[in-house]
C-alpha positions as CSV (number, residue, x, y, z in Angstrom):
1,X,-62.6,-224.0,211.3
2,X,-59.5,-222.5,210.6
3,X,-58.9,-219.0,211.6
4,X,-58.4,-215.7,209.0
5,X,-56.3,-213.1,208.9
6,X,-56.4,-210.0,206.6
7,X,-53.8,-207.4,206.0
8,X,-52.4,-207.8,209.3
9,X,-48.6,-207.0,210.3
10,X,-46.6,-208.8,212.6
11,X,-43.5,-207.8,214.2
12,X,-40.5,-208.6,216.3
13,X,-42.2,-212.1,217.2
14,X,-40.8,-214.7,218.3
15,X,-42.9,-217.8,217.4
16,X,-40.6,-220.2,219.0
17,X,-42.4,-219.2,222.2
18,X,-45.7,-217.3,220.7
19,X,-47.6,-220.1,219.1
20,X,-48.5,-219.2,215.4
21,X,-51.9,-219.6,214.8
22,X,-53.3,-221.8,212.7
23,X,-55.1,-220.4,210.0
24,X,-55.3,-218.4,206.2
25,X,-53.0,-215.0,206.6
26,X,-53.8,-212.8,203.9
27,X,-52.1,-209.5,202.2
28,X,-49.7,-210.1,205.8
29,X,-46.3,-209.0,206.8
30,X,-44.4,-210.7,208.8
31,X,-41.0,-208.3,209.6
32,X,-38.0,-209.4,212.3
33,X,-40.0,-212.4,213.3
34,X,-38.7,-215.6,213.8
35,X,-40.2,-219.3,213.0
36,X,-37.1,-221.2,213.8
37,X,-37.7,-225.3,214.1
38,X,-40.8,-224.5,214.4
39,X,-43.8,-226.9,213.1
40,X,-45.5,-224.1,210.9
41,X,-47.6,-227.1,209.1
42,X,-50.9,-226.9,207.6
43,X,-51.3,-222.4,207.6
44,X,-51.9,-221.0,204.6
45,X,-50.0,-217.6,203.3
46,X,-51.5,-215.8,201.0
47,X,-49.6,-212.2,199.1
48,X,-48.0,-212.0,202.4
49,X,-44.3,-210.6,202.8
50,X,-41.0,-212.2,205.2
51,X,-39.0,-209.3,206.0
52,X,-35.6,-210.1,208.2
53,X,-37.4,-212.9,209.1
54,X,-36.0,-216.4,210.7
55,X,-36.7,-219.9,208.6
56,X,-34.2,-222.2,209.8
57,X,-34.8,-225.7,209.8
58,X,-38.6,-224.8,209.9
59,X,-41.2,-227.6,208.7
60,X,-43.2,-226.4,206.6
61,X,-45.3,-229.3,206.0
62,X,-48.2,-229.0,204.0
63,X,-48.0,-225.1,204.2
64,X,-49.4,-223.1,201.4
65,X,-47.6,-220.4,199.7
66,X,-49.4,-218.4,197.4
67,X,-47.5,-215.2,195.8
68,X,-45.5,-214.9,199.2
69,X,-41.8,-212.7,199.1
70,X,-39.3,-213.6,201.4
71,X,-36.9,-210.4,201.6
72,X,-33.7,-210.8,203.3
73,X,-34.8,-214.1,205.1
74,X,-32.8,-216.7,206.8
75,X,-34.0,-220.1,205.3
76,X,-31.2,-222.6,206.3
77,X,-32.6,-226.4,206.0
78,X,-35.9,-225.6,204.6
79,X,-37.8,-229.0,202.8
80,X,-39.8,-226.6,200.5
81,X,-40.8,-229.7,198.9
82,X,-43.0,-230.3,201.8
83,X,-45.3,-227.7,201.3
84,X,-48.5,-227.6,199.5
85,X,-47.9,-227.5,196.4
86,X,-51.4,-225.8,194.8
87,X,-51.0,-222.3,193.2
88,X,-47.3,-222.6,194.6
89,X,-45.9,-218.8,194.0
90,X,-42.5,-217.5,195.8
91,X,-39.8,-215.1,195.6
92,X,-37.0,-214.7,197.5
93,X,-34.6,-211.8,197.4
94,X,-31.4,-211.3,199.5
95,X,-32.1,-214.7,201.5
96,X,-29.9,-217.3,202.4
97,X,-31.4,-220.4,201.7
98,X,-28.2,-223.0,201.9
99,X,-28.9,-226.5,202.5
100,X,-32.4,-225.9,201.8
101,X,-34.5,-228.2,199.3
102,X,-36.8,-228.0,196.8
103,X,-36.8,-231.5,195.7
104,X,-39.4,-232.3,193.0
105,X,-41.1,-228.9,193.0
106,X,-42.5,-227.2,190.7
107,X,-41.5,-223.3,191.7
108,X,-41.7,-222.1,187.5
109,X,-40.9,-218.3,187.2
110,X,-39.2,-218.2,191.1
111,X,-37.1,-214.9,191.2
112,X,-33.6,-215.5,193.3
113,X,-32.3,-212.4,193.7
114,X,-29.0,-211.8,195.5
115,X,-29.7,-214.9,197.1
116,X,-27.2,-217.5,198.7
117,X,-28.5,-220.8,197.7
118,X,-25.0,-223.1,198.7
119,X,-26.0,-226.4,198.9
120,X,-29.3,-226.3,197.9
121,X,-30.9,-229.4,196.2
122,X,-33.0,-228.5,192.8
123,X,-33.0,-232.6,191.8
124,X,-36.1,-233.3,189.5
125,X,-36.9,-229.6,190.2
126,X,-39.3,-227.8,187.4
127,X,-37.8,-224.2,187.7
128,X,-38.4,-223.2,184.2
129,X,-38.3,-219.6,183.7
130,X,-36.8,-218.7,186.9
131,X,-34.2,-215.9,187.8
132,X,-31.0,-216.7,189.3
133,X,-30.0,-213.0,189.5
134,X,-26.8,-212.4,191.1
135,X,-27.1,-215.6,193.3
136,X,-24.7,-218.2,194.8
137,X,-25.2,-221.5,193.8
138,X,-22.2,-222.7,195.0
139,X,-22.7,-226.7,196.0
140,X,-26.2,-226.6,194.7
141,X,-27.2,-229.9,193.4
142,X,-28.7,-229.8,189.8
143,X,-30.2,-233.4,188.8
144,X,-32.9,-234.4,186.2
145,X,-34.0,-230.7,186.8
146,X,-36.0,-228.6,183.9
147,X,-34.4,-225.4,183.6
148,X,-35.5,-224.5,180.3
149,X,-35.8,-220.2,180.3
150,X,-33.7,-220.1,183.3
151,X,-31.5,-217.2,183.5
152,X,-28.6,-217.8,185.1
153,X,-26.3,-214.7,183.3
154,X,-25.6,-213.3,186.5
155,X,-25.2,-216.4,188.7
156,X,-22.1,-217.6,190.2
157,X,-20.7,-220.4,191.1
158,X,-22.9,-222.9,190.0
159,X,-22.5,-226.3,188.2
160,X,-24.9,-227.7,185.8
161,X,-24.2,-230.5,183.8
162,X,-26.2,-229.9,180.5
163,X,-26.6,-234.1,180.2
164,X,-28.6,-234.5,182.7
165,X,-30.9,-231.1,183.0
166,X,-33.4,-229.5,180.5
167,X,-31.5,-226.4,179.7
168,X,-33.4,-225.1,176.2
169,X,-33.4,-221.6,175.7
170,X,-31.7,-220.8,179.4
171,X,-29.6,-217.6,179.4
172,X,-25.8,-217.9,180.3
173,X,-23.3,-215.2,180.0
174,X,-19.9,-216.3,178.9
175,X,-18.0,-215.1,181.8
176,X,-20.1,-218.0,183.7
177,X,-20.1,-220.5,180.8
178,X,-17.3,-222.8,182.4
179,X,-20.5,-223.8,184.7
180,X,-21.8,-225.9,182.4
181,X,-18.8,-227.2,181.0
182,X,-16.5,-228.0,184.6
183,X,-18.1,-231.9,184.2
184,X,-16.0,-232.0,181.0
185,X,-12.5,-231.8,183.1
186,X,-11.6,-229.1,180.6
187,X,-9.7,-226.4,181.5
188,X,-10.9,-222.4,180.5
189,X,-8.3,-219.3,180.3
């Protein structure tokens, strides 16, 4: 029987020596805490909120997010595409999230906001409809990935190879355009 927890806030933890609990944690907020290497398999999190909070090279195995915000987070080396993937819902804002992966996901309508996402590998990724908004994507590794809606107008960075990604009806600006086109070897004044 796991255990549940409802609108419950939890601060200045650190779970590298605190044990989390195993368990549903609902309508939670987790602020200044810190998960790193931890095994945070098989918990479910439910509306909750990561403020300041420490991700690095968590596993996440099997967890479930459901509509979860990560605000200013450190989320180096994260295998998001562990996690369960039923009524998958994120956002992350101001979180750096370099050499994380969400291989084979499907995280439609993610917000990145202000994120840094270097390194990062989207291969066979479904991120359709997902904001990119003011984000690094420097390194990040676009393969086979559906980006169709995608807006990318205020990304930097980033390199996308429109041969072999879904890019219908993504939004580019054209100060960013040499993105999509730095495969070609062509050069852009």
């Amino acid at each position: 029987m796991n255990t549940y927890f409802d609108s419950e806030e939890y601060s200045k933890i650190d779970f590298t020596t605190t044990k989390i609990k195993k368990g549903e944690y609902d309508n939670c907020t987790f602020s200044n805490c810190n998960f790193e290497n931890i095994h945070a398999s098989n918990i479910q999190f439910v509306e909750c909120d990561f403020i300041d909070c420490n991700f690095s090279n968590t596993v996440v195995k099997d967890v479930a997010f459901k509509d979860v915000r990560f605000i200013n987070c450190k989320m180096i080396g994260v295998k998001f595409n562990e996690v369960n993937p039923f009524l998958l819902q994120m956002s992350f804002k101001e979180c750096q999230l370099s050499f994380s992966s969400f291989y084979q996901l499907k995280i439609a309508n993610t917000k990145f906001i202000k994120c840094n996402l270097e390194e990062v590998d989207f291969t066979e990724t479904v991120a359709m409809n997902c904001s990119f908004d003011n984000s690094n994507l420097i390194g990040t590794i676009f393969d086979a990935t559906n980006l169709e809606k995608s807006d990318f107008r205020t990304a930097f960075n980033f390199n996308i190879n429109p041969q072999h990604n879904r890019l219908k009806n993504a939004k580019f600006s054209r100060n960013t355009i040499d993105g999509l086109l730095s495969n070609y070897k062509i050069i852009i004044e």
